[in-house]
C-alpha positions as CSV (number, residue, x, y, z in Angstrom):
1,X,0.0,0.0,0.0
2,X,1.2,3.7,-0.9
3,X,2.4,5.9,1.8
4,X,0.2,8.8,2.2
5,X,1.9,11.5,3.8
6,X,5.1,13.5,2.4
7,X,7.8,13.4,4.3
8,X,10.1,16.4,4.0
9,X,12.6,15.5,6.5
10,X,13.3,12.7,4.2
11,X,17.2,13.7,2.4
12,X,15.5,12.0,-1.0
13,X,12.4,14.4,-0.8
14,X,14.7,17.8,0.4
15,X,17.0,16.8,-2.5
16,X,14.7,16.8,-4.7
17,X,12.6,19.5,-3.8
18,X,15.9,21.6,-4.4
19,X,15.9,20.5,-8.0
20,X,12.7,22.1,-8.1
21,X,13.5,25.3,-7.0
22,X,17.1,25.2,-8.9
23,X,15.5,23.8,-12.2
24,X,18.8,22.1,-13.0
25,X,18.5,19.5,-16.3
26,X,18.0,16.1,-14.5
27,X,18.5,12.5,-15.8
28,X,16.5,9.4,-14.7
29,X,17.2,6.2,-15.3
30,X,14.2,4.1,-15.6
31,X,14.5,-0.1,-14.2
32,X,13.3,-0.3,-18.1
33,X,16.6,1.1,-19.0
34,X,15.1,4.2,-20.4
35,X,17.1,7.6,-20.2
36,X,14.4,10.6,-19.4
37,X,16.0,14.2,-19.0
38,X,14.2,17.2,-18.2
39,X,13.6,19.6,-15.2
40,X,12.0,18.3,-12.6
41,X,8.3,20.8,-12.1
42,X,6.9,18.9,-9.5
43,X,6.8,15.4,-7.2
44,X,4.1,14.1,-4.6
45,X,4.8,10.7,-2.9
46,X,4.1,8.7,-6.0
47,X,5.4,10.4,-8.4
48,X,7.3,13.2,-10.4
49,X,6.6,15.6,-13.2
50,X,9.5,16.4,-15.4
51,X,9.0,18.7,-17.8
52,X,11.0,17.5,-21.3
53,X,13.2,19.8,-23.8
54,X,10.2,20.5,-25.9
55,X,8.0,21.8,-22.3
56,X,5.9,18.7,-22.3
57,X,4.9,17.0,-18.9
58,X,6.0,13.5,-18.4
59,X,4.9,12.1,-15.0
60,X,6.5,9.0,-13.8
61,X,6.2,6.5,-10.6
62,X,9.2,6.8,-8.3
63,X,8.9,3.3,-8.2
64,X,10.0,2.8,-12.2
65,X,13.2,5.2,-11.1
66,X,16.3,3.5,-10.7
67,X,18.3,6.5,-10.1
68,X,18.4,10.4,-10.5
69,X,21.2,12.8,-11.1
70,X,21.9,16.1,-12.3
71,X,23.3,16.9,-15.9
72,X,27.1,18.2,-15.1
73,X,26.7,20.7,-17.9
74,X,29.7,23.3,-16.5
75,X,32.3,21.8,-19.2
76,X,29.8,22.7,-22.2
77,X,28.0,26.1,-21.0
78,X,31.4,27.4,-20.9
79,X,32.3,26.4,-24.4
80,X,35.6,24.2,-23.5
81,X,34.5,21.0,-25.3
82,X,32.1,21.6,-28.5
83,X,28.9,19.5,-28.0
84,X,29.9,17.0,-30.7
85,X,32.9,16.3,-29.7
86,X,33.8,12.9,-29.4
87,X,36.5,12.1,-26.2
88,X,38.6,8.7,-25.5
89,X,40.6,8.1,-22.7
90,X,44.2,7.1,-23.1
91,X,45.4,4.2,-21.7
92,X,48.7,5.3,-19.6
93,X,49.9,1.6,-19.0
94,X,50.4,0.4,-22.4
């Protein structure tokens, strides 16, 4: 059975709810394996509402989340790698 109440002292709800007010560009990792990025507009204690590049609402169950994490966008907004670059990692041992 589904909680009811929303607990805010919870770190997972706080952390969250600071996405909300910071509007970063989140990812989530469905358990499908689905990639959904977008900003997060609003969560109750079933689900969240991101909002997707093109402004459209997609709500999801927490409970198909496997994970959440912010974009780390700092590299690109200040122009140091062009978006289509493509990087490999060299391999010091060899």
């Amino acid at each position: 059975m589904a909680t009811t109440e929303f607990d805010t002292t919870l770190p997972s709800i706080r952390q969250v709810q600071n996405w909300i007010k910071q509007k970063p560009t989140v990812e989530l990792k469905l358990v499908t394996g689905d990639l959904i990025t977008g900003k997060i507009f609003w969560q109750d204690v079933n689900c969240v509402c991101i909002l997707d590049g093109n402004s459209e609402q997609i709500t999801i169950w927490k409970q198909a989340i496997a994970y959440m994490r912010p974009q780390s966008e700092t590299v690109l907004e200040r122009g140091l790698v062009p978006r289509d670059a493509k990087v490999e990692v060299a391999n010091l041992n060899s």
